[in-house]
N, C-alpha and C positions, 0 to 999 in steps of 0.2 A: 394403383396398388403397388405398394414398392416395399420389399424384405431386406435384408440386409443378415449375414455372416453365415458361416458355413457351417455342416452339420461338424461336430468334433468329433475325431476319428478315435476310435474304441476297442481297435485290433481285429473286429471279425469284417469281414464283407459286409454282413448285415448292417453297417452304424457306419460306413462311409457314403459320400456322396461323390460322384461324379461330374461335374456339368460336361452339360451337351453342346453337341458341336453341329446340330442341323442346319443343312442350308435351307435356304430361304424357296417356299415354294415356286414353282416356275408355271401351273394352272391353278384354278379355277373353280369350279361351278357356280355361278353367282345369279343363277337363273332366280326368279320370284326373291330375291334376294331386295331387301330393304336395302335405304344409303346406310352406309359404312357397316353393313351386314354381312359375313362372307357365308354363306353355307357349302361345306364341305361335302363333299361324299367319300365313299369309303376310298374310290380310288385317289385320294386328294391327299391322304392321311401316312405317314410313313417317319417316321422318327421325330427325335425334339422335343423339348421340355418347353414348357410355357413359361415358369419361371424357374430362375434359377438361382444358385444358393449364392450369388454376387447381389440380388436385388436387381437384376437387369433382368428384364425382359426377353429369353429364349426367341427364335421366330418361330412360328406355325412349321407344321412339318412338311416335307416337300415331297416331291411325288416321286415314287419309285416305279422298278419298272414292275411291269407285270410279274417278270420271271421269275424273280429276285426273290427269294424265300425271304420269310420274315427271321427278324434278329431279334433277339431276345435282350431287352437292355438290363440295365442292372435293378430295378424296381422288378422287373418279371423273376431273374434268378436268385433275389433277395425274395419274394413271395412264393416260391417255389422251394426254397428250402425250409422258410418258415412252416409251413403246411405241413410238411412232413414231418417237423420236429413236434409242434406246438397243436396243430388241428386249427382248430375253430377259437382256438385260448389268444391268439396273437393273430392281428386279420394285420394283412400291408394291403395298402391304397395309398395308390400313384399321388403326386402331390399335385399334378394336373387336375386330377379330378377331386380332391381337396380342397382346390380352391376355383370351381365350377360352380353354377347355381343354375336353377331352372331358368327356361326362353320364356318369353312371353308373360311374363308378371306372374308365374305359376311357381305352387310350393310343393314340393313332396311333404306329406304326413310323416311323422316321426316313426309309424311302423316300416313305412316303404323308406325311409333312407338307413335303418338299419339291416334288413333286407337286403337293401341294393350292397350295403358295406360285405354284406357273407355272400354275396352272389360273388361282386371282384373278388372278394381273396380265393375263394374257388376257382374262378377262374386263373388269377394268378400262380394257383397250384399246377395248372399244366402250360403253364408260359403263354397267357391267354391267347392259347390255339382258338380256331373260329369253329366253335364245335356244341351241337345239342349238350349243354350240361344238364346235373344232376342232383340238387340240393335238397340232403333231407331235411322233411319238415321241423322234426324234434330240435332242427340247429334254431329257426326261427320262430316256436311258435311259443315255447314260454311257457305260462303260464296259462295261456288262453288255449281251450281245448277243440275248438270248432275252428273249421276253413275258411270262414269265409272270409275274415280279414286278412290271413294269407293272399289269397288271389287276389281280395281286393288293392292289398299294396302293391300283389305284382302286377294289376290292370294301372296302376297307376303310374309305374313305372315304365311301363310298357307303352303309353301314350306321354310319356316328357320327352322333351329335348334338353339337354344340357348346353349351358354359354360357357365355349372356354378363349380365355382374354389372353391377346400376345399381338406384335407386327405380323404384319402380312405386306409384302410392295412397299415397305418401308414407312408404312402407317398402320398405328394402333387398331386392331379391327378386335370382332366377335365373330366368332365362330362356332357353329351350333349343330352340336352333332345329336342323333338319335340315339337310345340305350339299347334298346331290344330291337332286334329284327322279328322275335316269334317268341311266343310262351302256349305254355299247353294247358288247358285249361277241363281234366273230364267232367263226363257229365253226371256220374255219380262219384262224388268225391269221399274219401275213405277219411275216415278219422282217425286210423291209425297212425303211430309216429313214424314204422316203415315206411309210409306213403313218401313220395319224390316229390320237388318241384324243377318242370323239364323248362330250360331256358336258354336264351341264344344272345349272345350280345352282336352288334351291328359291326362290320369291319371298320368303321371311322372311331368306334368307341376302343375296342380293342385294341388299335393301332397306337391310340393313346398313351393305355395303359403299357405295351408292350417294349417301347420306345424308351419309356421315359425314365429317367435317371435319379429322381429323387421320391420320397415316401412320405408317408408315416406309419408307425408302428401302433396300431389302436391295442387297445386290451379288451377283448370279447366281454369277461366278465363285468366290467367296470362301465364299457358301450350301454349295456342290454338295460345297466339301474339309471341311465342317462333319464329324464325324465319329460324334456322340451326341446323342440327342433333350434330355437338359438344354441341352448347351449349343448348339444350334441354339434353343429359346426366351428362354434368356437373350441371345444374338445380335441375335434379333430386338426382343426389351425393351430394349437396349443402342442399335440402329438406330433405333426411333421417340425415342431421350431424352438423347442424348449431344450434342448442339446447343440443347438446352431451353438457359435462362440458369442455372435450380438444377436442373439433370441428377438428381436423387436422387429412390431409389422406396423407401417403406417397407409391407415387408409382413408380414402377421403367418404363423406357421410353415405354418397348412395351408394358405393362399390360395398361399403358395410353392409348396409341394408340387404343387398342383393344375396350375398355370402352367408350371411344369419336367417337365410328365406322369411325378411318380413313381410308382411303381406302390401302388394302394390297400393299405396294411397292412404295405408294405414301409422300413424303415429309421426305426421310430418313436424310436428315439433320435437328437435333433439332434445328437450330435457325429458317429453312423455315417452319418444323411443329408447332412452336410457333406462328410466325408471320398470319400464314394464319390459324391455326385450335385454337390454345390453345389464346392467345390474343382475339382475335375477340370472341371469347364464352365467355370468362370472361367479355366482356367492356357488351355482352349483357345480361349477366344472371345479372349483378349489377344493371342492368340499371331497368330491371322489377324484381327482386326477393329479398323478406325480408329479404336477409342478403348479403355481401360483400365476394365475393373471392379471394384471391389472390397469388401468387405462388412468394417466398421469394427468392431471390437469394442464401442469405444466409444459407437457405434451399439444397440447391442442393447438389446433389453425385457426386464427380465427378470421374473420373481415368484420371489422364491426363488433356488434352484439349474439352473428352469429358465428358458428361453430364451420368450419367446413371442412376437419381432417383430426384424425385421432389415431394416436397409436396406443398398441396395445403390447405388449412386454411380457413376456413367459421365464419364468425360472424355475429351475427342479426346486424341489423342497428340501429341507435339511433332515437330517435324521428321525426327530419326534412329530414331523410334519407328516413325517412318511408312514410312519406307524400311525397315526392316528389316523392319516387316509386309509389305510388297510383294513381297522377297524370298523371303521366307518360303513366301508361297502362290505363287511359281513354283518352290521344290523341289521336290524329289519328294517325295511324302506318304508312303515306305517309310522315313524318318528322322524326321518329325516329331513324334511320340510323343519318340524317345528328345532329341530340339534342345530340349525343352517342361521335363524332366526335366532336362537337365543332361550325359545321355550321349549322346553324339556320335559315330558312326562317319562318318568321312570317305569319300565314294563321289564316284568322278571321271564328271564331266558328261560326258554323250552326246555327241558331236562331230554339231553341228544338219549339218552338209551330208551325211554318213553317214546321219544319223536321215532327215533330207529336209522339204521344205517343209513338208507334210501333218501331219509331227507336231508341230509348233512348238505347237499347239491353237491356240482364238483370242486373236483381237488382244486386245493389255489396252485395257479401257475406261479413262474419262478420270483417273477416281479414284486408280487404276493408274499413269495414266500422270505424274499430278502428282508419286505416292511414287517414282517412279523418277528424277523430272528431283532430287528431293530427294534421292536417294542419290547421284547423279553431283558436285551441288553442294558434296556431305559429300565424296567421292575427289578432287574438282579444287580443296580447299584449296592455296593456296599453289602451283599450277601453272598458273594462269588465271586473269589479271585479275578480282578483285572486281566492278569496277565492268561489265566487260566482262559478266560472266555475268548482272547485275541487270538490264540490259537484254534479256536472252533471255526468254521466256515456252513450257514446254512448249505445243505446239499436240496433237497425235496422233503413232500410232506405225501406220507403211503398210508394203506389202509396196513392196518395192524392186524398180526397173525390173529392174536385171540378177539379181534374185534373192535371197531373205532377208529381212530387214524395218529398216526404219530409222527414231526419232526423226526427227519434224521437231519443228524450232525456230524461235518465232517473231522477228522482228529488230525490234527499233521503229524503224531507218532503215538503207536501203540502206547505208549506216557503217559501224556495229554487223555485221550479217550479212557483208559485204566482209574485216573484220580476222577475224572467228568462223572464216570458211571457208580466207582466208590462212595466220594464224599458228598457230591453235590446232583446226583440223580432228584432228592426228592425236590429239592430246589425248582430247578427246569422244569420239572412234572408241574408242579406245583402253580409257576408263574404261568403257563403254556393254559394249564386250563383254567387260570383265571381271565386271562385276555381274550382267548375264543370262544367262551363262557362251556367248556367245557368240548367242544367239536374234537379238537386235538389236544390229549391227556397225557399223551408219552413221549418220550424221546430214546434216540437211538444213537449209537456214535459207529463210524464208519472210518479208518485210518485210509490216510491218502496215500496210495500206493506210490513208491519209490522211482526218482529216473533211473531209467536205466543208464548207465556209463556208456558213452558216444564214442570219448575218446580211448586210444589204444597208444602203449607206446611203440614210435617204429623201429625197425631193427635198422643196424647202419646197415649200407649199401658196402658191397664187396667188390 
C-alpha cells in the first residue's frame, strides 16, 4: 500500500497533518503468532502512525513505560474539539484505523462499521481515555426501531480483530489488535431512544487511535445514507485524501480487497471484482461524497494479461458538483439507486408543513450548508446582482421563529444586508425553497461585526 502528498493546510488545527516520529518497537508479544504475524498487546502499543502523509510507511509503535501517562496526539485533540463543536454531524477516525480491515478473512456488516465509526469518535471526545463509554442508542439506530441489530453489530464488533500493516524489526509485518475488551449487553433491553450502549475499547486499540497523527473527517449524515460496505470504506479512504496536495493511493489487488472487506475467496477474477465491488462503490461514494474517485486505466500494473496494482485518485468537486451532491443526499434514498444509473422516476415531494416540523430530520451541517449557498448561487444567475451576492457569506441554516427553518446569511455591512433584504428577499426565498423542495423557505441576513482596531499610536518617549 503506498499514498503519496500531504493533507493541505487550511489554517485551523483541524485540517493540518503532522507526521510521526515513533521509534521503532523494542518488544514483542509474538506468542501463537503465525510467520510474519506480530500480535501486539496493549502493553506493546504507544504512539506512531502507520502510514503517513510522505507515502512511507510509519513504524509500529514502540513500548512505553508503564508510568508514562498517555499523550494525546493530534487526531485525539482534533476529535475532541470536533465533538464539542459538531456532535455526532462530523465523527474523526484515526487514518490507522482507516486503513485497517478484519483478521482472518472476516468482514464487519455495514451496520457494525458504522457503529464502530460513532463508538471512535466518541471516544475520541475524551482523548480515547480507557474508560466504560456511553453511546446513545438514537445516534445509531436510524430508522430501525428494535435492538437487536444494535447488539448484534456490537457482538460483532466485539469478537473482530483488526490488521494494522507497517515495519516492525525492520520488516513489513501485521499487526492485529482486538476492538473491545467488554460491552454490556441487558437482559431486558429497552426500546427507548434514552437507552445507552455501554462499551470499552482494548488498550492496543486506543493507543492507536490516541497516538496517531493523521485522520479523516467523515460527515455523519452522508455515512448513515452510505449504502454497502465497499463503498463505505472507499468513503472513508476517499475522506482521509482528497485535500492531500497528490490525493492518489496505489494498491496492489489483495491489500484492495482486504480494505473494501471482500469476502475471502470471493470474486477472484478482477474484472468480476470490479464490476460487482470496486464500480458500484465508486458510482456511490461520487454520488454522496465531496469529492470524485476514480481508478485510471492507465494507472494499472500489469504482468501479462493480469492486473496486479491500481491506483485510485480522489479530488474535491467543483462548485455545481457540490451542490448537486448536497441535493442529492436530501432525496429520498427510494430513487437513488435508479438517479446513480441513469433511471429516473419522478416522485413529488412531501409537502414539509403536512409532513411537520419533526420530520424535516436534522439541521444540515456546515459542509451542507456551504453546497447549498452553492446551489442558490448557480439558480440566482442573472437575477441577483453579481457583486451583490459576493458579498453574502452562508453562516447556518436555524429553525425559524414562526416556524420551518431558514438560511442565514452573512452581510459584510449593514449596505449589503439592507439592499439583500429590500430588493432581492423574494428571490432567495424563492430559489431556497425551490432546491430543498420547500424544507428551508426563508432567509435572514446577519452583518459581520467590525475588527476592533489593535493598533494605537505611541506617545514619543521623554
Amino acid at each position: 500500500m503506498a499514498g503519496t502528498g500531504r493533507r493541505k493546510a487550511r489554517g485551523a488545527v483541524a485540517e493540518e497533518s503532522v507526521p510521526s516520529d515513533a521509534a521503532a518497537p523494542t518488544k514483542a508479544n509474538t506468542a501463537k503468532a503465525a510467520p510474519g504475524l506480530v500480535v501486539l498487546g496493549p502493553e506493546d502499543l504507544a504512539g506512531g502512525a502507520v502510514i503517513d502523509g510522505d507515502g512511507a510507511a510509519a513504524t509500529l509503535p514502540s513500548v512505553a513505560a508503564e508510568s508514562a501517562a498517555p499523550v494525546a496526539g493530534l487526531t485525539a485533540r482534533v476529535a475532541s474539539a470536533t465533538f464539542e463543536r459538531d456532535g455526532y454531524k462530523h465523527l474523526i477516525k484515526a487514518a490507522e484505523a482507516v486503513y485497517s480491515y478484519p483478521a482472518n478473512g472476516t468482514r464487519l456488516s455495514l451496520p457494525a462499521q458504522k457503529m464502530l465509526n460513532f463508538m471512535i469518535h466518541l471516544a475520541g471526545s475524551q482523548n480515547f481515555a480507557n474508560k466504560l463509554y456511553r453511546l446513545p442508542k438514537r445516534v445509531v439506530r436510524g430508522n430501525h426501531k428494535g435492538n437487536e441489530r444494535i447488539f448484534d453489530a456490537l457482538k460483532e464488533i466485539f469478537d473482530s480483530s483488526l490488521v494494522v500493516i507497517g515495519p516492525f524489526r525492520g520488516r513489513r509485518s501485521r499487526a492485529e489488535l482486538r476492538i473491545l475488551s467488554s460491552y454490556v449487553r441487558p437482559e431486558e433491553e429497552e426500546d427507548s431512544d434514552a437507552a445507552d450502549i455501554h462499551f470499552q475499547f482494548t488498550d492496543a486499540f486506543l493507543e492507536i487511535q490516541r497516538s496517531s497523527q493523521l485522520w479523516a473527517k467523515l460527515s455523519g449524515p452522508a455515512m448513515v445514507k452510505v449504502t454497502s460496505t465497499y463503498a463505505l470504506k472507499l468513503y472513508e479512504i476517499g475522506m482521509q485524501r482528497y485535500q492531500m496536495d497528490y490525493p492518489s493511493l496505489e494498491l496492489d489487488i489483495d491489500t484492495l480487497r482486504k480494505l473494501m472487506n471482500v469476502p475471502e475467496g470471493a470474486y477472484k477474477d478482477f474484472g468480476i471484482l470490479r464490476t460487482r465491488t470496486i464500480d458500484r462503490a465508486i458510482a456511490e461514494v461520487n454520488q454522496l461524497a465531496p469529492f470524485r474517485v476514480s481508478m485510471p486505466e492507465d494507472k494499472m500494473k500489469r504482468k501479462g494479461r493480469k492486473i496486479e496494482a491500481v491506483t485510485l485518485d480522489f479530488h474535491a468537486k467543483d462548485e455545481e458538483e457540490a451542490a448537486e451532491t448536497y441535493l442529492e443526499r436530501e432525496r429520498h434514498s427510494a430513487g437513488r439507486r435508479a438517479r446513480r444509473i441513469g433511471k429516473v422516476d419522478t416522485v413529488a415531494p412531501a409537502d414539509p408543513v403536512e409532513a411537520g416540523l419533526a420530520d424535516l430530520g436534522p439541521l444540515p451541517d456546515a459542509d451542507d450548508v456551504t453546497a447549498l449557498w452553492a446551489a442558490v448561487l448557480h439558480a440566482l444567475k442573472g437575477k441577483v446582482p453579481a457583486p451583490l451576492l459576493a458579498e453574502l457569506e452562508p453562516e447556518r441554516v436555524e429553525e425559524a421563529p414562526q416556524g420551518g427553518r431558514r438560511l442565514v446569511l452573512k452581510a459584510r455591512n449593514a449596505a449589503v444586508a439592507d439592499t439583500a433584504r429590500m430588493n432581492h428577499w423574494p428571490s432567495l426565498k424563492s430559489a431556497l425553497a425551490s432546491l430543498t423542495g420547500g424544507l428551508i423557505e426563508d432567509v435572514a441576513f446577519e452583518v459581520a461585526a467590525r475588527k476592533a482596531k489593535t493598533a494605537k499610536a505611541a506617545s514619543p518617549e521623554t
